[in-house]
N, C-alpha and C positions, 0 to 999 in steps of 0.2 A: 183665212176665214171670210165669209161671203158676208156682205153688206148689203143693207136695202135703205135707198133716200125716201126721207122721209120731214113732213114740215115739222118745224119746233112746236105748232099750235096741236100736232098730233101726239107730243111728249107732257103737254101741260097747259096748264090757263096760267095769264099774267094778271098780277092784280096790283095797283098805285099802291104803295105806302100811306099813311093818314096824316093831315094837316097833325100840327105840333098843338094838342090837346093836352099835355099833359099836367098833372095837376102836381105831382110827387115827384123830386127828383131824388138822386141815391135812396135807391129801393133796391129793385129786386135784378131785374132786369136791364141788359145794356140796349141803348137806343142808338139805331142808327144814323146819327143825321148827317155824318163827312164819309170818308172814306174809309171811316174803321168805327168800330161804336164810343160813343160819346155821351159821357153821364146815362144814368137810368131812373127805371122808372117803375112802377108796382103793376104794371100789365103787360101783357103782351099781344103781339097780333101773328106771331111766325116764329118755325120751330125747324133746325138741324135744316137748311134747304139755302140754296144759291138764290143771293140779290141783284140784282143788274142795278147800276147809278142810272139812274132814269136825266140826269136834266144838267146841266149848267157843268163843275169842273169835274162830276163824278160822271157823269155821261159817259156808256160802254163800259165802265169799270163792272169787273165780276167779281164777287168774293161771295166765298164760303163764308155762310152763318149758324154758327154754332151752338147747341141748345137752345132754348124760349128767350127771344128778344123781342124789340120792337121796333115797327120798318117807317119811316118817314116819309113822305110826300117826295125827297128826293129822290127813293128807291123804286125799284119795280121787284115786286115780290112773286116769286116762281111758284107757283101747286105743281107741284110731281106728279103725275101720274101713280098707280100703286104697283103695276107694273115694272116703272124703270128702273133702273137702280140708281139713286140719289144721286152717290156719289160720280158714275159714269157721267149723268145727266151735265153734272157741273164743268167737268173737263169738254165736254162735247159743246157749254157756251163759250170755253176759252178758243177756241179755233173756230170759233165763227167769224172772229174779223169786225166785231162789234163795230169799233175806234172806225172802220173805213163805211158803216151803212150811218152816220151821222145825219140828222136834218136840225137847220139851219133857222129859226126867227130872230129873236134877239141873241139866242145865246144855245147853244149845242142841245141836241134830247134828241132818247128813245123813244118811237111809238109800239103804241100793241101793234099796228098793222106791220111793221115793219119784222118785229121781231116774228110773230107769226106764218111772216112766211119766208124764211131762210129756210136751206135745207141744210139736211144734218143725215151723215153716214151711218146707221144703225146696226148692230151685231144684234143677229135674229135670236138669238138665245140669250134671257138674263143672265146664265151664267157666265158667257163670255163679258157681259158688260162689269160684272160685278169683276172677274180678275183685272180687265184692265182700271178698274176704279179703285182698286186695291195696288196695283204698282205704284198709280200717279199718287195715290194720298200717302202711303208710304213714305212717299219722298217727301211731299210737303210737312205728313207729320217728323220724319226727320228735322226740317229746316225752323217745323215752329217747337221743337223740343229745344236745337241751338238757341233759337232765339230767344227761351223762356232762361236757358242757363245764362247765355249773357245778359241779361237784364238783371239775373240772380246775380253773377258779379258786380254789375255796377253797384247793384243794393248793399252789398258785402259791402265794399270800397268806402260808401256814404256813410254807412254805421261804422267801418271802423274810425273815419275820419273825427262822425259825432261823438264815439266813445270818450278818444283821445283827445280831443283838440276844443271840441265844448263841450264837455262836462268834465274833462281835465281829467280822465282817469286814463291814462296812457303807463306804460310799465316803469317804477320807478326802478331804482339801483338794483332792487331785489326780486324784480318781475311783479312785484304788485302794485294795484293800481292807485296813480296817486292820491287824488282827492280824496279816495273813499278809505286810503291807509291814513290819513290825518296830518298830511305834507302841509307847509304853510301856504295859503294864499291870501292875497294882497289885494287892497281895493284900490283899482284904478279911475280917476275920474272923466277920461278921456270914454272907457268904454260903460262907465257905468255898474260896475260890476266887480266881481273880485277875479283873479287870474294868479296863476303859481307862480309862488316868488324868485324874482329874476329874468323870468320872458320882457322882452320889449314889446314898447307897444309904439305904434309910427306910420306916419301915415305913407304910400310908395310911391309920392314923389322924387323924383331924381333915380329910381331906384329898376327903372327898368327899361326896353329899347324894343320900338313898334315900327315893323317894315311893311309896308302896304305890297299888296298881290299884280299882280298883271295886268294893266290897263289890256282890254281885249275888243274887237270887234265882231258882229256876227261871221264874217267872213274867216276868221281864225279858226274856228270852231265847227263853219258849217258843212268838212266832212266825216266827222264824228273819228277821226283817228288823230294821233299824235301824243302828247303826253295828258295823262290825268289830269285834270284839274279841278280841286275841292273848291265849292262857290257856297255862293249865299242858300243852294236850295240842297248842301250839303248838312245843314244843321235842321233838326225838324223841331215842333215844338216842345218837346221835353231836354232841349238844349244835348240832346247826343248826337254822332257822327251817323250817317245814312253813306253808303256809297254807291246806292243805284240813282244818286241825282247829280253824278259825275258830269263834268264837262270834257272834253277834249280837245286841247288846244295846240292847233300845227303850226304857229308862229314861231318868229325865231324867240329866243331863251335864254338866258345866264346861269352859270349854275350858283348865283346867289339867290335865282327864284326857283331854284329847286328846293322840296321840302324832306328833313330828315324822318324816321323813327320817332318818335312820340314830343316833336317839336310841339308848340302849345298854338292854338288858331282861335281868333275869334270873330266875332263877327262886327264890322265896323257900320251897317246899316240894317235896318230892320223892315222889313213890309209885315208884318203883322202889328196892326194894330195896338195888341195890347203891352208890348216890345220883350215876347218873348224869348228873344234869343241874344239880344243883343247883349256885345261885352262878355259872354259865358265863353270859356272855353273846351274846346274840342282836343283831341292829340293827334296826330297823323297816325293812321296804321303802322304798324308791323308788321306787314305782306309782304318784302321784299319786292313791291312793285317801287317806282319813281311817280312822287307827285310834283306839281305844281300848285300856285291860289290866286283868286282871282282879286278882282281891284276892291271886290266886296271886301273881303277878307283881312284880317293882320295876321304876321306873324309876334308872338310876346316872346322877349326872354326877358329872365331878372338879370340884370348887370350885378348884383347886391351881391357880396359872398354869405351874406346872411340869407339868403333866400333862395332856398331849392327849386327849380319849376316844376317841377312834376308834386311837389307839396303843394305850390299856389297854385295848381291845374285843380286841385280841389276845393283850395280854399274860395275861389274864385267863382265856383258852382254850386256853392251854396246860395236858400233862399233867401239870407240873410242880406250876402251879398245883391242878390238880383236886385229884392227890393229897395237897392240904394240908388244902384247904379243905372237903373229904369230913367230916373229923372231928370239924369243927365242928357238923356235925348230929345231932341226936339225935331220937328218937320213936318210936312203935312201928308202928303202919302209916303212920301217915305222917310222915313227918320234916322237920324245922323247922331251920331255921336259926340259930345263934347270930351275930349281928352282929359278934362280938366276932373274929369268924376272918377277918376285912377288915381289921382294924383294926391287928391285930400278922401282916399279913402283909408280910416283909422282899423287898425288890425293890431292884436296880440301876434307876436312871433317865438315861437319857442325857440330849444335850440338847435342848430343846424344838424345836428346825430341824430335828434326827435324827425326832426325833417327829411334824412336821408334814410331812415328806416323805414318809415311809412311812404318814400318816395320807393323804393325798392317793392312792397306789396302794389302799388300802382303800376308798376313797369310788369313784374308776373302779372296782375291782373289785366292792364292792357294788350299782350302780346296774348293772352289767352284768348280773347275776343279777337283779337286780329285774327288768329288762326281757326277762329268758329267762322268769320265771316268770307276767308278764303272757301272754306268745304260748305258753305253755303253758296256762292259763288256758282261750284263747282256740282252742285247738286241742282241748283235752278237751270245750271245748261245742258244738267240731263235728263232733267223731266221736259223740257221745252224743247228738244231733241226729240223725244219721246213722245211726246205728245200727239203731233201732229201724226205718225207713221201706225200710231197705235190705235189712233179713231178711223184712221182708211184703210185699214188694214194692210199695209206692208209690211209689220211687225205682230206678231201671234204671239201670246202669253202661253208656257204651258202649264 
């Protein structure tokens, strides 16, 4: 199929996002202002069309923006032409190489001039643009369908924890639930609260065993092959695993720092400010790939036979728990952990049967995720495959 170049300025107008006016927050609309939308708001200024990160660590970043949002002073906000077809439009900014036309004052940014005048391969007929915008979204709508079910299972996972474990209705002798079947519960003074007669309550000193990750250098890592390694910019701010912020590390190895199947990770320093991450834990995949972790990193097991891991992988991720364990950290850009906030932290423990039942719904549920994010993997490297052959035409849709 024949192409014709053509400037980006000739597909559209760029307009800035708007200083941060907002007056209403959780409304209507999601607001752009990081790399994904963040809180909203009761207006909008852009509808269904691709944002380019205009400035600072979104800089060159593209993403699809979907239904009426609102764009921020970070963003550069795209007008389509009525002509183009959207979605082509958007895949034809991913191959332009954004990331390599950067300028430089204090800190990264896109200009309109800059953007304006890239060239970009054009299919002379809408209708070819519209099939090839239709393969590549395809895929992508595959990857953010996966993505909506795992996130569906995590939510599964958290509710059945809350059902069970606080509000106490987990399956008695008879499969009904207990609290709400009028099972005895007991008031404890340690938690404040009453809890089902016979759980311990204790705080998990002595009770469990923290290996620190890979002391590493740039040099180990900087020719991006060798073994995996899950680091600090492996947890993101809703305290779940990400695996496209993998390291790779070609130094030598043990294999006591090799990491198992849904072994428990957490994170021992924080750079975010408000100490999001710190202390939560993560599980290692189920991909049958080989990890390793970095010096950010622990590895937790419980030594206790009383204490299941994969039950304290949740216990531990709860907001109940964050907000304890937050305060234990101190530093100034970046914050460290005091061990000592694990140690006198107080917890209800059911029994270990309670524990290994609900630790078996974690293990399906995390191996199911593991294997949506392998076929995500595996769908990102074929649109990105794709991509590029299907905007210059070396590849024809029929």
């Amino acid at each position: 199929m024949s192409r014709k170049k053509v400037k980006l300025s000739e597909l559209y107008s760029f307009q800035y996002g708007q200083w941060n006016t907002i007056e209403n927050i959780w409304w209507d609309y999601p607001i752009y202002w990081s790399n994904w939308p963040v809180w909203f708001t009761n207006k909008y200024n852009n509808e269904d069309a691709p944002v380019i990160g205009h400035i600072w660590a979104y800089a060159w970043i593209v993403n699809w923006a979907s239904w009426k949002h609102f764009v921020t002073y970070n963003w550069v906000m795209c007008n389509i032409k009525d002509w183009i077809d959207s979605k082509f439009w958007y895949y034809t900014l991913l191959v332009s190489k954004l990331q390599k036309r950067l300028r430089w004052s204090s800190q990264p940014f896109i200009s309109y001039d800059l953007l304006n005048d890239i060239d970009v391969l054009l299919p002379e007929t809408v209708e070819e643009q519209e099939k090839i915008g239709k393969v590549l979204s395809d895929i992508d709508g595959k990857i953010e369908l996966n993505n909506k079910i795992s996130s569906e299972l995590e939510a599964m996972a958290k509710e059945i924890y809350d059902y069970r474990f606080v509000q106490f209705d987990f399956p008695d002798e008879n499969g009904k639930p207990y609290k709400s079947s009028g099972w005895k519960m007991v008031w404890n003074e340690e938690l404040k609260r009453k809890i089902p007669e016979g759980w311990e309550v204790s705080t998990l000193k002595g009770r469990y065993k923290i290996e620190r990750g890979i002391s590493y250098s740039s040099k180990d890592i900087e020719l991006g092959d060798g073994v995996p390694m899950i680091n600090l910019a492996s947890i993101d701010r809703s305290r779940n695993y990400r695996d496209n912020e993998l390291k790779y590390y070609s130094g030598k190895i043990s294999d006591g720092d090799m990491l198992k199947p849904f072994d428990l990770l957490i994170a021992c320093t924080d750079l975010t400010r408000e100490c999001e991450i710190i202390w939560c834990p993560i599980l290692t995949p189920d991909d049958w790939n080989s990890y390793t972790y970095s010096m950010d990193i622990a590895k937790i097991h419980f030594t206790d036979n009383k204490l299941v891991d994969l039950y304290m992988y949740m216990a531990l991720r709860t907001d109940f728990y964050h907000n304890y364990i937050k305060h234990w950290a101190s530093g100034t850009n970046v914050l460290h952990l005091n061990l000592d906030g694990l140690d006198w932290y107080y917890m209800s423990i059911p029994s270990v049967k309670l524990q290994e039942k609900y630790a078996w719904i974690i293990k399906t549920i995390h191996s199911k995720r593991s294997k949506i994010m392998v076929e995500n993997n595996k769908l990102m490297e074929l649109r990105d495959f794709l991509l590029p052959m299907l905007m210059n035409g070396q590849v024809t849709v029929k």
